[in-house]
N, C-alpha and C positions, 0 to 999 in steps of 0.2 A: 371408813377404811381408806386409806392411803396408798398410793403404789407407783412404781419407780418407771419413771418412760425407760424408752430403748437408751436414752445419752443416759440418763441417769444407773443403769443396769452396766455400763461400761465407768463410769468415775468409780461408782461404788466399790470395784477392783481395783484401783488404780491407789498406792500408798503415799497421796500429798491432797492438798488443801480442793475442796472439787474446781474451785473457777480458775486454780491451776491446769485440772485435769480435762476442764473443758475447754483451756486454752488448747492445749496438746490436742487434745481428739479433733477439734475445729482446727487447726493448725496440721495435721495427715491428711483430712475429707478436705482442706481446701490445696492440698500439693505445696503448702509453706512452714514444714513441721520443723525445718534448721531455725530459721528467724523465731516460730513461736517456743522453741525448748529455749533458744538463747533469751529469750524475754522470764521463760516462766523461771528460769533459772535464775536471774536476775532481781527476780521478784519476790524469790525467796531467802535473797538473804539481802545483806544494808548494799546501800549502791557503791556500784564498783566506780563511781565516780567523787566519794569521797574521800578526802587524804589528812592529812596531817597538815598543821597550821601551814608549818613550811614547805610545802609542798604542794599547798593551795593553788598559786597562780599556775604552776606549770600544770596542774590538773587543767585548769579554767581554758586555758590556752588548747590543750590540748583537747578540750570539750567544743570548742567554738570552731577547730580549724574540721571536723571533724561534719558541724552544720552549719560551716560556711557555703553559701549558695554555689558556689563553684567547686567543692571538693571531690565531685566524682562519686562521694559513697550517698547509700541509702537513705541518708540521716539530711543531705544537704538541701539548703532552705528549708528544711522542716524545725518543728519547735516542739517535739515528740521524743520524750525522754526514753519511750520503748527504741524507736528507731536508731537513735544515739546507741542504744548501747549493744543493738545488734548491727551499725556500724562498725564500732569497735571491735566489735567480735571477727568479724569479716575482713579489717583490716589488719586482724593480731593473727588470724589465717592468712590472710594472702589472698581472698577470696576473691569473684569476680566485680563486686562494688569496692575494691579497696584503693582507697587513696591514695 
């Protein structure tokens, strides 16, 4: 017989994929539920960082200026496609790591 821990007993409510859900739940218990909904949301569908042929470079650019070592946001000198795209987020707010 088989039976559901306490995490388990909260995804099970929850209407998306569970290592989404357990992103979310770990993501409130640890006080960083903005960065982990912006990730889980990002993870959910194709990335918000692909574009159309012509429109490539200025995505690219705008991907790098973003985890360039000196940019100020969350993402810089890292090489962490979650972090990137909850940069982004935060700079498309105005938030307090935005560039």
């Amino acid at each position: 017989q088989e039976a559901l821990t306490p995490l388990g007993h909260h995804l099970a409510q929850l209407p998306l994929d569970p290592r989404l859900g357990k992103l979310l739940v770990l993501g409130a218990c640890l006080g960083c539920l903005a960065p982990a909904a912006t990730v889980a949301a990002a993870m959910s569908h194709k990335s918000p960082f692909s574009a159309p042929l012509d429109k490539r470079d200025e995505m690219e650019r705008a991907r790098k200026a973003l985890a360039a070592p000196g940019s100020a946001t969350l993402a810089a000198g890292q090489q962490s496609d979650h972090l990137l795209m909850v940069a982004a987020m935060e700079v498309w707010r105005g938030g307090p790591h935005a560039g």
